[in-house]
C-alpha positions in Angstrom: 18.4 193.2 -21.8 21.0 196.1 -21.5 18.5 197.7 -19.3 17.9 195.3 -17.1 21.9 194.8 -17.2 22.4 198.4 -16.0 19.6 197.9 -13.5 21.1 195.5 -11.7 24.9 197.3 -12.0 22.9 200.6 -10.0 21.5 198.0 -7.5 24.6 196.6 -6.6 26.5 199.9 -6.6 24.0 201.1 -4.4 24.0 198.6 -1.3 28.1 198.9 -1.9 27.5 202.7 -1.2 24.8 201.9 1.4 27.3 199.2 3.2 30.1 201.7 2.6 28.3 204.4 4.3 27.3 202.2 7.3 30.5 201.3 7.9 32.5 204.4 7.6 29.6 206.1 10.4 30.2 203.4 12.5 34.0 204.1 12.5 33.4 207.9 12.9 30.8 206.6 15.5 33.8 204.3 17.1 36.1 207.3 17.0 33.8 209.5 18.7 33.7 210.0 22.4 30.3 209.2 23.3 30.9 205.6 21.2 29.5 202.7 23.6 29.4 199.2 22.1 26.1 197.7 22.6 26.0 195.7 26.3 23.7 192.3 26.5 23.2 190.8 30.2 23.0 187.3 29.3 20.0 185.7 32.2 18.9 181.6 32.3 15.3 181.0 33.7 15.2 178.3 36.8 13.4 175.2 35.9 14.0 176.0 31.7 14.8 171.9 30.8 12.8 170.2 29.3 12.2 167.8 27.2 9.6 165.1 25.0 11.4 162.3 26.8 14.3 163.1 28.9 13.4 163.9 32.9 15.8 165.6 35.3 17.0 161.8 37.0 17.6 160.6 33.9 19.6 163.7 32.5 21.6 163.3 35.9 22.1 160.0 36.0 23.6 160.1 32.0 25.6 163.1 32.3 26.7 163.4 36.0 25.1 166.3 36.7 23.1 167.3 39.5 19.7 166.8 39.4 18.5 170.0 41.5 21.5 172.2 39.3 20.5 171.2 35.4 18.9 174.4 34.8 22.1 176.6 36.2 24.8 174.4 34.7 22.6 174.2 30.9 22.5 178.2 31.4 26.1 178.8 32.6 27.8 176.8 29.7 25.3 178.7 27.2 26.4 181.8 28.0 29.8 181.5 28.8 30.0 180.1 25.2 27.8 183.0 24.4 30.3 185.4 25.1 33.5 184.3 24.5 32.0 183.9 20.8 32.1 187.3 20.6 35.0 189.3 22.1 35.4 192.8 19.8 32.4 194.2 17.5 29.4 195.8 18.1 28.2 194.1 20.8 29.6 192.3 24.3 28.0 189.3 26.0 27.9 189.6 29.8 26.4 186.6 32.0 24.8 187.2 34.8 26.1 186.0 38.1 23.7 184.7 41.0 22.5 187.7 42.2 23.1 190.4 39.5 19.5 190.1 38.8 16.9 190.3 41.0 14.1 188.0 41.8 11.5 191.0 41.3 13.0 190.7 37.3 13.3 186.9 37.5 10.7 185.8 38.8 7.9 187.7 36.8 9.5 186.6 33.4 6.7 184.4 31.8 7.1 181.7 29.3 4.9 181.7 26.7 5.0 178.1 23.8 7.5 174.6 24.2 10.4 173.2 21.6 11.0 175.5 18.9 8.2 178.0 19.5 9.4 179.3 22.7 9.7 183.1 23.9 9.7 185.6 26.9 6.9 188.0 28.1 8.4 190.6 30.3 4.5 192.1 30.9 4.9 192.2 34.4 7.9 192.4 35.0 8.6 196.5 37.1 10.4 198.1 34.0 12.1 200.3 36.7 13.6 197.3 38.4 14.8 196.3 34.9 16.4 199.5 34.3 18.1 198.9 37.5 19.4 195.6 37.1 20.8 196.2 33.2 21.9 200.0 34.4 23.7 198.0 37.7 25.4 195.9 34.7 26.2 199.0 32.1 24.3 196.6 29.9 21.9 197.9 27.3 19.7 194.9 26.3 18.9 191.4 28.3 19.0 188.5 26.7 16.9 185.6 28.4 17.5 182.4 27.9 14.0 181.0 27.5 14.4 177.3 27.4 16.4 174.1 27.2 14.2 171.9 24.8 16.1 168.4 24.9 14.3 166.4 21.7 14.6 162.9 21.0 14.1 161.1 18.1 14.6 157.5 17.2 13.7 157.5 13.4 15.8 157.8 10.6 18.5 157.7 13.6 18.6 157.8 17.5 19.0 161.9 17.8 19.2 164.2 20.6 18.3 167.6 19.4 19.5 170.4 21.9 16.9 173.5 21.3 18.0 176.6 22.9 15.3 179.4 22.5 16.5 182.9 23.4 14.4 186.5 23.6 16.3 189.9 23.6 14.4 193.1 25.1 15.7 196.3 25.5 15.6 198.3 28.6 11.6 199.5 28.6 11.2 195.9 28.2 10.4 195.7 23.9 11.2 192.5 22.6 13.7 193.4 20.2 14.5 189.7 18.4 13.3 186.0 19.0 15.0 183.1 18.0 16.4 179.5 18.7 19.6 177.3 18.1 20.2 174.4 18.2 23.1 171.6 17.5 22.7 167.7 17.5 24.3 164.3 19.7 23.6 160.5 19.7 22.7 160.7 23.3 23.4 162.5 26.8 26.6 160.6 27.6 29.7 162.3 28.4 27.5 165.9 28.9 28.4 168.3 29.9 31.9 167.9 28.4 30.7 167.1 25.0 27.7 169.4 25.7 30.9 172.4 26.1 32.4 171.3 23.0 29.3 171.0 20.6 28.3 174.8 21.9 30.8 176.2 21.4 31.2 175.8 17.9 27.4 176.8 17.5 27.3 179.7 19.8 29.8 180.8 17.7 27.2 181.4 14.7 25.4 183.0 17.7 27.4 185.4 18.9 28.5 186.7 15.2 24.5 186.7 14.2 23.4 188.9 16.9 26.6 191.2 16.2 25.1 191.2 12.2 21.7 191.9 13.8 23.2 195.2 15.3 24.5 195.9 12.3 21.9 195.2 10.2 19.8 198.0 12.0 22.1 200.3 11.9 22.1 200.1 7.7 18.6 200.0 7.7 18.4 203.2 9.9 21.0 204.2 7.3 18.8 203.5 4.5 15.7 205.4 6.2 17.6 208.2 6.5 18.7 208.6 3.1 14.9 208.4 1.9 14.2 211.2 4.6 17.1 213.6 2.9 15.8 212.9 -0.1 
């Protein structure tokens, strides 16, 4: 027992020394002159809504939308929210305006799965016109935002599940994370003023989990490099 006690005492020690470390050589790193925090482009496919029950007249008729402008105003709210979730740390959010990214990126990103299961293939996509457009943006990753899944339910209750999937890749086009988010309504009404709100407060989470990711990495680097010493 007062083995295992003492075990556990080192282990937590330890990661307090780990995280200590991290954080001090990101501070030194910070203080440095070369110190860049890390840049995302934030993109939104065309024609990324959709939905198990929900078409684009019915989303405009309930929410006042546009029916030919879902897609841009879905994407422009998601990563607006994006980045003002995030405004000092390790990482800053930019979206992408019409044209800051060409059609030659654009239009080759593929779509692979539906709903929850959703990512981005950047296979044929010219990873010198990539470079371009993310060097054109002093960004350092691009995050894609891969889909809009609306999901309706009607049992236990009448539930509108808003599923946004999201793939981040760094500039010779490795997919560096995956994921999806997603917050609940009772229905379409009143979007995309409710739609701002209820984002917000998700994206939020986002925002701070992607900054974590960063860090994350950089303590297990941290951690690699202490085996390699040793």
């Amino acid at each position: 027992m007062e083995r295992l006690f003492k075990i556990r005492i080192f282990t937590v020690m330890f990661f307090l020394a780990v995280a200590s470390i991290a954080a001090n050589a990101k501070e030194s790193k910070k203080e440095g002159d070369n110190y860049h925090a890390k840049q995302i482009l934030i993109v939104g496919l065309h024609d990324n809504v959709k939905s198990n029950y929900f078409y684009n007249g019915m989303i405009a008729e309930e929410t006042g939308m546009k029916a030919d402008s879902i897609d841009q105003t879905y994407n422009t709210i998601i990563a607006e929210n994006i980045a003002a979730s995030v405004k000092n740390g390790d990482c800053k959010f930019i979206p992408a305006n019409a044209t800051q990214v060409t059609g030659q990126v654009l239009n080759e990103i593929k779509v692979n799965g539906e709903s929850e299961d959703c990512y981005s293939d950047l296979s044929a996509v010219p990873t010198e016109e990539l470079q371009k457009v993310l060097d054109n943006a002093d960004a350092d990753y691009l995050l894609v935002l891969n889909q809009h899944y609306l999901k309706w339910q009607d049992q236990p209750l009448r539930t509108l599940f808003h599923i946004v999937s999201y793939t981040l890749f760094d500039k010779d086009k490795n997919e560096v994370y995956r994921g999806n988010n997603f917050f609940t309504c009772m229905n379409l009404e009143n979007q995309p003023q409710e739609f701002i709100q209820d984002s917000i407060y998700h994206y939020q989470d986002f925002g701070r989990g992607l900054t974590f990711f960063f860090i994350d990495t950089f303590i297990i680097f941290s951690l690699s490099l202490m085996d390699i010493l040793h």
